[in-house]
Residue, then its C-alpha position, 0 to 999 in steps of 0.5 A: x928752806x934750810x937749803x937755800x942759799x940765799x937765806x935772807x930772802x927765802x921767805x920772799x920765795x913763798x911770798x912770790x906764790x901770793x894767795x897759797x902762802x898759808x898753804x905753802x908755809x903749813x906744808x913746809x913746817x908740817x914736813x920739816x918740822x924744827x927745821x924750818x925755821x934753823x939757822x946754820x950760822x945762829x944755830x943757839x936754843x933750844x931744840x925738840x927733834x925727833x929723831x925719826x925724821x930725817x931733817x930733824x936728824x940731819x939738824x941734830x947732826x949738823x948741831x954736833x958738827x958745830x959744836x965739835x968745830x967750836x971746841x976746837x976753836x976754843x981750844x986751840x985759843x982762836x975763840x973764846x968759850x962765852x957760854 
């Protein structure tokens, strides 16, 4: 799910499965875990991953990526650091 490129309808493909919409979700979330429900481009909060899963550490990668990326925008005066 956190792979889908068109993000704002990617619950509309588990929603196309009609009645096994419950059982699709409960897999996902139970193979993903935290996953499910991250967001590249509003990545704030707080998170719980476990590192021995892979997606989970595939977050905590992208999440120092990000950070990484923003401080240097913030130093380099293109952004302003809010929190």
């Amino acid at each position: 799910m956190n792979r889908i490129v068109d993000r704002h309808n990617r619950f509309n493909l588990v929603h196309h499965f009609g009645y096994m919409q419950r059982l699709i979700f409960s897999q996902l979330f139970k193979r993903m875990g935290h996953a499910f429900y991250f967001s590249y481009w509003n990545p704030n909060g707080h998170y719980e991953l476990n590192l021995a899963n892979h997606i989970e550490r595939e977050i905590a990668v992208s999440l120092i990526v990000i950070n990484k990326e923003v401080f240097k925008r913030i130093a380099a005066g293109e952004k302003v650091d809010k929190s």
